[in-house]
N, C-alpha and C positions, 0 to 999 in steps of 0.2 A: 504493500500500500504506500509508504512512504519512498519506495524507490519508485514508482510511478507519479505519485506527484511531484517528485522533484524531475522526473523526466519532464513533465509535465509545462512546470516553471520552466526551463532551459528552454524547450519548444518553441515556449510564447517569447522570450528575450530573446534567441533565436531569428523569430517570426519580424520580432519587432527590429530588429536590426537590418535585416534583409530591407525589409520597407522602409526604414531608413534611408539606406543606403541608395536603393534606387528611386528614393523621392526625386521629382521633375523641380529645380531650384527657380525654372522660369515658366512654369503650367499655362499661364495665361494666349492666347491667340486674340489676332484681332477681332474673332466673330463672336470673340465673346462679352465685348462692349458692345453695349446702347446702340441703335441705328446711328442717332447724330453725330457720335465718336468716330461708329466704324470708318466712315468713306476720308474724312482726314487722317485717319491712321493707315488707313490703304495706301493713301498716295505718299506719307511718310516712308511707309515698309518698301517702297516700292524703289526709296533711292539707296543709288550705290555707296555714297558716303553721305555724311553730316555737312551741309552746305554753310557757309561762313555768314551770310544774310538769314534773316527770319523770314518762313513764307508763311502764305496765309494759312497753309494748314497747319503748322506747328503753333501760330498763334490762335488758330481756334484752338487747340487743343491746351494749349495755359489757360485760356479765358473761359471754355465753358465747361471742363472739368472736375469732378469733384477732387475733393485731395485723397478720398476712397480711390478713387477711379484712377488718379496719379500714381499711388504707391502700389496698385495693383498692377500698372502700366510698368513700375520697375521691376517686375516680375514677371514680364513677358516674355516671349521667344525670340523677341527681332531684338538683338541690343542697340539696333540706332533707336529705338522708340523706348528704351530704358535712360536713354540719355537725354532725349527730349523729353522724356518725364520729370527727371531729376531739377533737368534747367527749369523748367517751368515753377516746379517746385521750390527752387530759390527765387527766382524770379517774381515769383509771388510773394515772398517775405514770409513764408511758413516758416513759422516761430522752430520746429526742430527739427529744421533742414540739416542741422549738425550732426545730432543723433539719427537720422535717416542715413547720412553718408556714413556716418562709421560700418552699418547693417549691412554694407554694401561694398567691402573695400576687396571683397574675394573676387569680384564680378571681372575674370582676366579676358572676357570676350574683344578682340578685337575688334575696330571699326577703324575707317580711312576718316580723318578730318583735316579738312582745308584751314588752317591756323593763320595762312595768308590767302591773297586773291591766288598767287602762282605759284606758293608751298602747299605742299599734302605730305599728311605721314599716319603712321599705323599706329594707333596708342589703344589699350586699353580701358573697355566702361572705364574702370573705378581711379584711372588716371585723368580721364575726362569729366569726372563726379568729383572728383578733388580738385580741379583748376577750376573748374564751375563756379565750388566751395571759396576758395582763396579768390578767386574776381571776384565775388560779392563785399569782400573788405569789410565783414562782420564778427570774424572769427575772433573771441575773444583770446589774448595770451594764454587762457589756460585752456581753454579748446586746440588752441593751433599746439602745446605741449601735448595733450592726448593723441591728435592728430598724430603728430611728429613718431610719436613713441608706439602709433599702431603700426602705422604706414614701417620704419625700421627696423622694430623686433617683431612682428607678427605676417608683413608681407614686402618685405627690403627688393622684392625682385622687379616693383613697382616703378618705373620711369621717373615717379613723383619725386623717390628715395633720392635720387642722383642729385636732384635742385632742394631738397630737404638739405641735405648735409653740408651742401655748399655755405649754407646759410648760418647751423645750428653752432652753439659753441660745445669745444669736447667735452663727453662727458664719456666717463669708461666703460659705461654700458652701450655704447655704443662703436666704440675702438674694433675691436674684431670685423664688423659688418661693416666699416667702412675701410679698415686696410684689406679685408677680400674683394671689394671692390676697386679697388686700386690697381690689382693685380690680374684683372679682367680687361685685356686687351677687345676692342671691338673695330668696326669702319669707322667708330667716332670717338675719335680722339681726346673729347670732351670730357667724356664718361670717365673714363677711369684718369685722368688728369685732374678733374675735378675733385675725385675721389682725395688723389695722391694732395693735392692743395689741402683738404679736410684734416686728411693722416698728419699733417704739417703742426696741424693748430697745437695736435699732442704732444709736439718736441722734444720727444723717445728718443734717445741715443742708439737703441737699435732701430730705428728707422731710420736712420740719415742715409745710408752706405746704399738702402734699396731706392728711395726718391732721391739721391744723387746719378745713381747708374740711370734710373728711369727719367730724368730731367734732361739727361747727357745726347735723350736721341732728339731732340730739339724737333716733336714731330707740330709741325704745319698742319693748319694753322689753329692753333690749341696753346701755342706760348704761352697766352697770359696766363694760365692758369700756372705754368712753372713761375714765372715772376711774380705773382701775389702769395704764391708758397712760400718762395726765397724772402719775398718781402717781412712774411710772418713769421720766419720764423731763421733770420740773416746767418748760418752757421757756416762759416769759413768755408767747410766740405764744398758748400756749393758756388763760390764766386767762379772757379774754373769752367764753370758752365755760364756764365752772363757774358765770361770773357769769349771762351768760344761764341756764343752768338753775336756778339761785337764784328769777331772774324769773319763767320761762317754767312751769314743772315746782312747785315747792317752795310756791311764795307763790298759785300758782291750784288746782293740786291734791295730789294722795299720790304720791309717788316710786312706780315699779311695785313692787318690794320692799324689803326692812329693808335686804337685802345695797345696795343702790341706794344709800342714805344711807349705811351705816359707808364705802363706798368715796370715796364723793363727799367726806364732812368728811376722808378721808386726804388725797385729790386735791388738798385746799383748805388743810389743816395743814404741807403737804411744801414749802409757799414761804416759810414762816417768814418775812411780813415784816407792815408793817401791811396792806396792803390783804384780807390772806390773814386777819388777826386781826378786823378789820372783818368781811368775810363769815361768819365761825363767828360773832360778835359776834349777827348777823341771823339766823342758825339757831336759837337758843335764844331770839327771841320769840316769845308766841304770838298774837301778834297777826299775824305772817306768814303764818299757817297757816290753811286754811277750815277743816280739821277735826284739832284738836290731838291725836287717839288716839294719835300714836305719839310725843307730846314726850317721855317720859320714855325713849326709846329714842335719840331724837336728842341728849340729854343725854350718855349715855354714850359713844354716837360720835364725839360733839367730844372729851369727856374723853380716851379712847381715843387718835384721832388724835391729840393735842398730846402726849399721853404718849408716843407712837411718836417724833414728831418734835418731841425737847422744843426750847424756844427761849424765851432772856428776854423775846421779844416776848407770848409765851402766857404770862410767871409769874404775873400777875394774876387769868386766868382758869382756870388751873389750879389756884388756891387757892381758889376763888368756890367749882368746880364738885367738888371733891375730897371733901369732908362730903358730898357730895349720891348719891356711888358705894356700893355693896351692896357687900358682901363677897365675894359671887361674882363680881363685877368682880376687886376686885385680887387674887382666886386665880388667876385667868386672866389679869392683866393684860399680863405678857411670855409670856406661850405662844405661839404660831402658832397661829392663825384654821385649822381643818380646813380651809376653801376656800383656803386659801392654799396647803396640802401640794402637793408635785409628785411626779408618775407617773414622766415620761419625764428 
């Protein structure tokens, strides 16, 4: 008797696992909305990607939807109508749109979205439920920490994760997760540089030797992210690599961008010693340069840099280059650089 009812019990926990397990996580189909839903979620389900402009149908479906009828739509089968649910959902100022996105950070569905008129790339719902989330510019500091802390200990493999850490300050529960990604080479370059700039912030002595070797391949165009590392974090190890790109990059051809050099003469300014005065010394010839077009911008970068990090060793050339700055320099001169602002 008692060996059959505990067969019994296991059966049904059994039973009930199995139905678990194949529970449907998106059950819902468009035939199973209201008429006046259906034919705007049709012509929704019917595109290829997530279009950059709002059309009439996705704004019928903000406006005359329930929030019943919305959260049921993020649990449908089409994921471009899981994310038209969600924006609409913030869009509307539903009080626990936060708590709704945490519910939803699993959702790895792919979809194509046009983020420019003439860029498109492939992200994930719940990376698209989260940029959704942070453009609304509601997130409280201790939401955006929950956030932070689902999105890198519970789902790190998350696109989000990569511009989360760029941002966040070290913290050791989070060390591991961001020097595995450091060490994850991909087509972009960004990614695990970004990473390597993050692993900087923790200025580990057993780190230096792996983000010096990995700084060393000077890959294009991704620099800045080695010079805002070296910047944070100036350890000797790394000046032979600022020198090299002096060499290799500056005196043969054009930096990839403007941002590339104001970083680089930071990276270069932040050692405040001679050898760091000598190399700005060599940025302001122009005989270094094949094509001088952007000297009067490397002007102000040096200027810039030494003013951030002043040092008697820069007073000299801090007074050469000072007559030579606009005006619109020193209105901005101690402002924060926009690219320097943080999200997370």
């Amino acid at each position: 008797m008692v060996f059959t009812i505990k067969k019994t019990i296991a059966f049904i926990i059994i039973l009930a696992f199995v139905s678990c397990v194949n529970k449907d996580p998106y059950p819902y189909k468009v035939s199973d909305f209201r008429t006046e839903l259906e034919e705007p979620l049709k012509k929704l389900a019917q595109e290829k990607e997530l279009p950059v402009r709002d059309t009439i149908a996705r704004n019928y479906v903000r406006d005359h939807s329930s929030k019943e009828e919305l959260l049921q739509l993020l649990n449908c089968n089409n994921p471009l109508l899981r994310v038209v649910a969600y924006r609409a959902i913030v869009n509307r100022k539903e009080k626990d749109y936060f708590k709704i996105l945490l519910g939803h950070l699993n959702d790895t569905t792919k979809v194509t979205w046009w983020y420019y008129e003439d860029a498109a790339g492939e992200f994930t719902v719940s990376d698209l439920l989260v940029r959704k989330a942070e453009e609304a510019n509601k997130l409280s500091k201790q939401e955006k920490k929950i956030l932070v802390d689902s999105v890198l200990l519970k789902h790190a493999y998350l696109e989000t994760s990569i511009w989360m850490i760029q941002d966040i300050e070290p913290q050791e529960k989070y060390y591991s997760i961001i020097k595995n990604k450091s060490k994850i080479k991909t087509d972009r370059c960004g990614d695990h540089l970004s990473a390597c700039y993050a692993l900087s912030k923790f200025k580990k002595k057993e780190d230096l030797v792996f983000l010096k070797n990995t700084f060393n391949d000077l890959e294009s165009p991704c620099e800045d992210w080695i010079f805002k590392a070296i910047e944070n974090n100036p350890n000797e190890i790394y000046f032979p690599v600022l020198e090299k790109y002096f060499k290799e990059v500056i005196r043969k051809k054009k930096p990839s961008s403007y941002e590339d050099l104001k970083y680089y003469c930071r990276a270069v300014a932040v050692y405040k010693n001679e050898k760091s005065l000598a190399l700005l010394t060599e940025l302001l010839k122009k005989s270094n340069y094949p094509d001088p077009w952007y000297f009067t911008d490397n002007q102000e970068y040096t200027f810039k840099a030494i003013h951030k990090y002043k040092s008697p060793v820069y007073q000299n050339l801090y007074k050469e280059l000072k007559p030579k700055m606009s005006d619109f320099v020193f209105k901005y001169l101690d402002e924060p650089d926009y690219d320097d602002r943080k999200t997370w």
